[in-house]
C-alpha positions in Angstrom: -140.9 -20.4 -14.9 -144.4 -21.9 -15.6 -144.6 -23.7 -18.7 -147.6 -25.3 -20.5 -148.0 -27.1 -23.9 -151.6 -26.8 -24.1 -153.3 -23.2 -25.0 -153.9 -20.8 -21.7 -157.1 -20.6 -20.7 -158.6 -17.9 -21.9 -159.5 -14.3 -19.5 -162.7 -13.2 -18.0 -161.9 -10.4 -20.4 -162.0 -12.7 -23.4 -165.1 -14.6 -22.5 -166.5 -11.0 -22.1 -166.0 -9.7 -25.5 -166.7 -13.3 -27.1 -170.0 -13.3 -26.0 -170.9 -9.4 -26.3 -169.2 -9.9 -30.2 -172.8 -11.3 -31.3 -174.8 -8.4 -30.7 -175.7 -6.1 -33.7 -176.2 -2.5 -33.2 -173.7 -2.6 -29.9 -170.6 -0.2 -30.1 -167.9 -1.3 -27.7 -164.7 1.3 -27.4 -161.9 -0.5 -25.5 -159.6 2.0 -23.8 -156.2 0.5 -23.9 -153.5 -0.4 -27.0 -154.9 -1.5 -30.2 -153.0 -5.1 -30.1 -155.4 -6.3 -27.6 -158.9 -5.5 -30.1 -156.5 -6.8 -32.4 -156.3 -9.9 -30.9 -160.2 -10.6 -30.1 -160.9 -10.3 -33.6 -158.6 -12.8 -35.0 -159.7 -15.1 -32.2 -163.1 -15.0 -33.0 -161.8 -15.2 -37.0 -160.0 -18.7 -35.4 -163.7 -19.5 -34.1 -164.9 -19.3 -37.7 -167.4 -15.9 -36.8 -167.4 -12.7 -37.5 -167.8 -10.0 -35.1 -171.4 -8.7 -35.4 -170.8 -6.1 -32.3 -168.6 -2.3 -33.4 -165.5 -3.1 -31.7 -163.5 0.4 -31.4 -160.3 1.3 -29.0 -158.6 5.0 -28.3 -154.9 3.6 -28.6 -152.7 4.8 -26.1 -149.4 6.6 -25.8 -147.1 7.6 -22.9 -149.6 10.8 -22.5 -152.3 8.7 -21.5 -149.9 5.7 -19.5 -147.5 8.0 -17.8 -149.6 11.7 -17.5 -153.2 10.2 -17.0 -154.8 11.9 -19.7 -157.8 10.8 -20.8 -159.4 13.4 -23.3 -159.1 10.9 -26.1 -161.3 8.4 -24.6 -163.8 11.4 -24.0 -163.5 12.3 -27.9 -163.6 9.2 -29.1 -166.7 8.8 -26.9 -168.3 11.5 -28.4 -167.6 11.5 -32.2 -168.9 7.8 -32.5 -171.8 9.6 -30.3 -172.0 11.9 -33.2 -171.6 9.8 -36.5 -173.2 6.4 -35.3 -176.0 7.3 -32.6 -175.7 4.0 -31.1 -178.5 3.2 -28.1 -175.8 1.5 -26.0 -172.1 2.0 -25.6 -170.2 -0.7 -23.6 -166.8 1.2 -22.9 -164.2 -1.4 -21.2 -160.8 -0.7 -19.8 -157.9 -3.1 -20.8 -155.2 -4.8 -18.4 -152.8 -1.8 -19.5 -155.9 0.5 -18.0 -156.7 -1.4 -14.8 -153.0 -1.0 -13.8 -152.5 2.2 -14.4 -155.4 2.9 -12.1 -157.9 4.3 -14.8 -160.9 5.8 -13.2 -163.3 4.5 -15.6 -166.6 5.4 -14.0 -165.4 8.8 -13.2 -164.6 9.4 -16.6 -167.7 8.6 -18.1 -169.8 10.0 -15.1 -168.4 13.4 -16.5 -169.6 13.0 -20.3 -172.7 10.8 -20.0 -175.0 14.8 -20.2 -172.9 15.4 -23.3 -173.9 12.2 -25.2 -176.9 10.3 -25.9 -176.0 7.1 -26.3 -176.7 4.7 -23.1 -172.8 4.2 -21.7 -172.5 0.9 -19.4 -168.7 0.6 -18.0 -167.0 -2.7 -17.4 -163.9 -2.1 -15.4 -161.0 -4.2 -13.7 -158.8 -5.3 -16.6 -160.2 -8.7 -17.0 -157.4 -10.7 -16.2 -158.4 -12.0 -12.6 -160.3 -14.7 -13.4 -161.4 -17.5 -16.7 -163.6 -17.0 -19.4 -166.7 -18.2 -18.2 -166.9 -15.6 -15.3 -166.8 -13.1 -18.3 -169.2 -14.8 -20.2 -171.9 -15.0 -16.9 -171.1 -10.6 -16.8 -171.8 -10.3 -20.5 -175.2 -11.9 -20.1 -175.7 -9.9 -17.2 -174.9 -6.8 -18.9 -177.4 -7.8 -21.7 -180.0 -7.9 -19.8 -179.9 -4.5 -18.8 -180.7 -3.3 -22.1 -184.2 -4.8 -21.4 -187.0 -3.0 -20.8 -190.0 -3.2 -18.9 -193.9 -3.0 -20.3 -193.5 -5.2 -23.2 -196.4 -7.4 -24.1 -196.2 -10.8 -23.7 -195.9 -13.2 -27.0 -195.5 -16.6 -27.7 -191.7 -16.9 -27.9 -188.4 -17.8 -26.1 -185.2 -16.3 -25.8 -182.1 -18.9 -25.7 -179.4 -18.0 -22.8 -175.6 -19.3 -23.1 -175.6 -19.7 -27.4 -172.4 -17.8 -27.4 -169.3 -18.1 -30.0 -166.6 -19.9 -26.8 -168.9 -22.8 -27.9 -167.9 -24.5 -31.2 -170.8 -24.9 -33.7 -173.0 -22.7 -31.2 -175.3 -21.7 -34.0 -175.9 -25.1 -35.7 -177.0 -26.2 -31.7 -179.1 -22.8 -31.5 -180.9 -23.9 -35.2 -182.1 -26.9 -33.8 -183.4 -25.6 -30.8 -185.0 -23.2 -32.6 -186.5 -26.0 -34.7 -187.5 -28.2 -31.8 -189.3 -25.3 -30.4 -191.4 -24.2 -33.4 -192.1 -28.0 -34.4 -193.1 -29.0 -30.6 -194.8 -25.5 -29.3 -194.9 -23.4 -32.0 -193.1 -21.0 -30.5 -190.6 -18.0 -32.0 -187.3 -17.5 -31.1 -187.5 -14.3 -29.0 -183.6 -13.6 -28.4 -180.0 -15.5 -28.3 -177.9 -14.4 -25.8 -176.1 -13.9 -27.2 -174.6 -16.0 -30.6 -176.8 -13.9 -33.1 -179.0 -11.3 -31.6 -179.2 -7.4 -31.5 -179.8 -4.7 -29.4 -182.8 -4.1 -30.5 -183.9 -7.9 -29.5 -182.2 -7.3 -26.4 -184.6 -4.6 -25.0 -187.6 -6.6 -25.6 -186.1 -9.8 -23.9 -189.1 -9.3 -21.4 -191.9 -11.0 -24.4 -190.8 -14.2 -23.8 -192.9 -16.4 -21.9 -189.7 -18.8 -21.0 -185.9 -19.1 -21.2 -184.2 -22.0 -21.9 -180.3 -21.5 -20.6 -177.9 -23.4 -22.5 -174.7 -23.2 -19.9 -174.4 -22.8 -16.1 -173.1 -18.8 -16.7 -176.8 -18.1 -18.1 -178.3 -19.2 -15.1 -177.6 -15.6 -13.1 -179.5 -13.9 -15.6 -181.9 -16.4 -15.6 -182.5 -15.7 -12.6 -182.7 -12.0 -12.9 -185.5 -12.4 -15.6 -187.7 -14.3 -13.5 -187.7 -11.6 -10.8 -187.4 -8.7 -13.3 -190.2 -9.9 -15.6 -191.5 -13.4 -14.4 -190.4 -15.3 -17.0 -189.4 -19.4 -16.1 -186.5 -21.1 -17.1 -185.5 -24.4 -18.2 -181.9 -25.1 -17.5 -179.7 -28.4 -19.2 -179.1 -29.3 -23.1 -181.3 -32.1 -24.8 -179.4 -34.7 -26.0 -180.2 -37.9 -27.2 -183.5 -39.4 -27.6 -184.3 -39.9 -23.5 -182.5 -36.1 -22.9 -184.4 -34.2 -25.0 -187.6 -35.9 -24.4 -187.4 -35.1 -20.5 -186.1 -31.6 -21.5 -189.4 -30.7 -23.3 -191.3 -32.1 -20.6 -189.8 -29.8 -18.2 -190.9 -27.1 -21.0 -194.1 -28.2 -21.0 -194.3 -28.1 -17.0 -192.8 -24.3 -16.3 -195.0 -23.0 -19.5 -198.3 -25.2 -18.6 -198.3 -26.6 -22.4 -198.5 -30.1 -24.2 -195.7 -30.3 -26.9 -196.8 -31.7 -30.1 -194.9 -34.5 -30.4 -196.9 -35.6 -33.9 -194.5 -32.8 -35.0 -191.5 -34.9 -34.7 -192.9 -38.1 -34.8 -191.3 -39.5 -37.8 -188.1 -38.3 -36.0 -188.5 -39.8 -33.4 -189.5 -43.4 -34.4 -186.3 -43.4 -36.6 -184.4 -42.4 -33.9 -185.6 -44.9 -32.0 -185.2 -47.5 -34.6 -181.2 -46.3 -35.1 -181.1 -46.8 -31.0 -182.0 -50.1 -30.9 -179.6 -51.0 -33.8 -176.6 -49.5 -31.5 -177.3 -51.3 -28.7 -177.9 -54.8 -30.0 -175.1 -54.4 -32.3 -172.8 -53.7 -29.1 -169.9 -53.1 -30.7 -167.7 -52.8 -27.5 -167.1 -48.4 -29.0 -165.7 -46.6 -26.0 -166.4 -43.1 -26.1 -163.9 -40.6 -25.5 -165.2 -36.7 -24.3 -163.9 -33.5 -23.6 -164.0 -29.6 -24.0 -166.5 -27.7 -21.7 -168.6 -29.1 -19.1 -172.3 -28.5 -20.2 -172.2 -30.1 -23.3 -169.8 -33.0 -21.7 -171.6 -33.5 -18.9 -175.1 -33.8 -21.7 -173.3 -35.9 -24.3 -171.9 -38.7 -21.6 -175.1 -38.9 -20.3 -176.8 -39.8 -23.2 -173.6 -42.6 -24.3 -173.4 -43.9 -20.7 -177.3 -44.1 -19.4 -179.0 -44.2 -23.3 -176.4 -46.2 -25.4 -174.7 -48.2 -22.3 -171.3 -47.5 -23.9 -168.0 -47.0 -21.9 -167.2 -43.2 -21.7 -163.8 -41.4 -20.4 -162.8 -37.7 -20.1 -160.1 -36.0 -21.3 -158.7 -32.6 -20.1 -159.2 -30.2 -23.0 -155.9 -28.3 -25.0 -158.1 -24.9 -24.9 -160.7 -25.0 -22.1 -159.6 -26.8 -19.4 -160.6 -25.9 -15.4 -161.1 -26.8 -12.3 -163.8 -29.8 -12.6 -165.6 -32.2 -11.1 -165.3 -34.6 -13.8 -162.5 -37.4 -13.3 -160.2 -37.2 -16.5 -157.8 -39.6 -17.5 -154.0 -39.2 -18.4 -152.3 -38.6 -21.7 -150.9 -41.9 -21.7 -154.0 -43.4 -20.7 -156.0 -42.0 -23.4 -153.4 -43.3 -25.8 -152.9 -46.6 -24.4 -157.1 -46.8 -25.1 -157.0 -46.1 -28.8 -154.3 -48.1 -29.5 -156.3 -51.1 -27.5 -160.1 -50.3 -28.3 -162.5 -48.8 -30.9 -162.6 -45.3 -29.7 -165.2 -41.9 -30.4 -163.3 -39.3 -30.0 -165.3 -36.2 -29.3 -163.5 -32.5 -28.5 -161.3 -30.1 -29.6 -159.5 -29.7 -32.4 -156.1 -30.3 -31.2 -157.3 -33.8 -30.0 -158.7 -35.0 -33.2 -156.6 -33.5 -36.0 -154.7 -36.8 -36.1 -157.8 -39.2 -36.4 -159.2 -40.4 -39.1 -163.2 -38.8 -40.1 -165.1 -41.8 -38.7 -163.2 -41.7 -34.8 -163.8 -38.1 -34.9 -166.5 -35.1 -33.8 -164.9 -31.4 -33.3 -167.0 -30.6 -29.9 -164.9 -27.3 -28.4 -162.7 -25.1 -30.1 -159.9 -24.3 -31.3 -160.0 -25.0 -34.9 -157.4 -26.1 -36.8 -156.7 -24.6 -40.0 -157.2 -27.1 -42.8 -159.3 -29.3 -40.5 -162.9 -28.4 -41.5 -166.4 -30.6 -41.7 -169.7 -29.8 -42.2 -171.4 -30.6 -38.8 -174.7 -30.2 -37.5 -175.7 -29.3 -34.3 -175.5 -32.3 -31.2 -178.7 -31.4 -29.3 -182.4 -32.4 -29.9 -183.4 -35.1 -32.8 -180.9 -34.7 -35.4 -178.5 -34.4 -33.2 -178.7 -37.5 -31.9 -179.4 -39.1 -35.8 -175.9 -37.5 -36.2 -174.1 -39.1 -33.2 -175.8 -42.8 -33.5 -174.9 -42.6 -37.5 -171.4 -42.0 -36.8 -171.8 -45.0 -34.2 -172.8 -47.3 -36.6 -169.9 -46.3 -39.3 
């Protein structure tokens, strides 16, 4: 028997619904036992979010696990058809439907003239591979709800903001504020943390798209073939990180950033950087939880701040990485040893006192809440050098 004292890592199927669950005006009917919707719900209620998507699910019985009768997928299909008029429906089997051979596509092949609603079918019970494969089809799958013809305005649409990420709307606020400050520039569409269908189908307006995580970077893609939209790819952090990030804005959109905007931000910034490093107070920096924003936050402590850094396998979302991370007993030997930041999940940092402590990935712990910012851009980095200096 396999056993593990950390929480699994999640399903493709998880990661699929976590990041569709941000999309107002989207219905999605899970065929399979209600448990399972069940349990996405309280997850993302663990997360600290609400659902913003319709989640609905047909139930099953042995008439539909043992005889293969699907007319209650069809009616529920076509009643929420009737009552809601959605523009999209996103029906998904569950693991109990994959086994049982369901032939999703067949099923709705046959009701799609009886409906109007757009369906889009995600098959394959979700259970073959991690969460961030089902985060990369979700945005995917988003962007076929865009349409062509759409004028061009002065916005952007983020790609990656999505509710695996702790915090992921205080980050996609300051983006959001970076952008207007530096380029006057609207937010367009997040993909998908707070957006609608509606926002969806006019994902084409942007004039760039500024992908948060490497599973936004396939749809990315598709956009700039699609619609020729650029993209910017990484996550600004620090002071050095997020000015080379709006440079390479400034380069793909052929546009000076106005960086009187944030220049009072900035000098302080720099100001609080200086008083870090001279003050050298030996802190060694502790990270973990998922790789983009690890791989962003070391690189501003190691390169910016020249502070020691170490990884740590996260309790929630740990995989296969690149990134060399130390034991247990290694980690524990530091703190008792050394000053120690400790940034990640909760499980981690429950035990540390407020200033050794900064929730970066999920889960939360009940009890164990602060009011945090966002990490990227300015304030972000205000944030992370005041708790260095405390």
């Amino acid at each position: 028997m396999y056993l593990s004292n950390n929480y699994p890592v999640p399903s493709e199927r998880m990661g699929l619904l976590w990041a569709l669950s941000g999309v107002r005006e989207l219905v999605i009917v899970e065929f399979g036992p209600e448990g399972t919707t069940r349990y996405l719900l309280e997850s993302l209620k663990e997360f600290g979010n609400a659902a913003q998507a319709s989640f609905y699910t047909t139930t099953m019985d042995e008439d539909v696990v043992v005889f293969g009768n699907y007319d209650r997928l069809n009616q529920v299909l076509m009643e929420i058809d009737q009552r809601l008029h959605p523009e999209v429906i996103v029906v998904l089997d569950s693991s109990v439907a994959a086994v049982i051979g369901v032939d999703l596509d067949g099923i709705c092949h046959e009701i799609k003239p009886h409906i109007d609603a757009k369906l889009i079918t995600i098959k394959g019970g979700g259970l073959k591979n991690d969460w961030t494969v089902g985060i990369e089809t979700a945005l995917r799958l988003l962007g076929q709800i865009a349409t062509k013809n759409r004028p061009k305005k002065n916005r952007f649409n983020i790609i990656g903001c999505c509710a695996d990420e702790y915090n992921h709307l205080a980050e996609a606020a300051e983006i959001e504020d970076m952008m207007a400050k530096c380029f006057a520039m609207e937010l367009n569409c997040n993909l998908s943390g707070n957006t609608s269908v509606a926002s969806c189908r006019n994902i084409g307006q942007a004039v760039v798209n500024l992908v948060l995580r490497q599973e936004g970077l396939a749809l990315a893609q598709d956009l700039q073939q699609r619609f020729e939209i650029p993209y910017v790819d990484g996550r600004p952090y620090g002071l050095v990180g997020t000015r080379a990030w709006l440079q390479k804005i400034e380069r793909v959109i052929n546009q000076k950033a106005d960086y009187a905007a944030v220049h009072q931000a900035v000098t302080a910034l720099k100001i609080a950087k200086e008083q870090v490093i001279q003050k050298n107070s030996g802190k060694t920096i502790v990270l973990c939880g998922r790789e983009d924003s690890v791989r962003g936050l070391a690189e501003f402590f190691k390169d910016e701040l020249n502070l020691e850094v170490y990884f740590l396998k996260s309790s929630w979302c740990s995989r296969s990485t690149e990134l060399s991370v130390i034991s247990q007993s290694a980690y524990e030997k530091l703190r008792s040893h050394q000053d120690v930041l400790v940034l990640a999940d909760g499980l981690q940092i429950r035990d540390l006192p407020s200033v050794d402590r900064i929730q970066v990935a999920h889960p939360k712990i009940a009890g164990f809440t602060e009011d945090q910012p966002g990490l990227m851009g300015f304030r972000g980095a205000a944030y992370l050098l005041n708790k260095l200096t405390k």
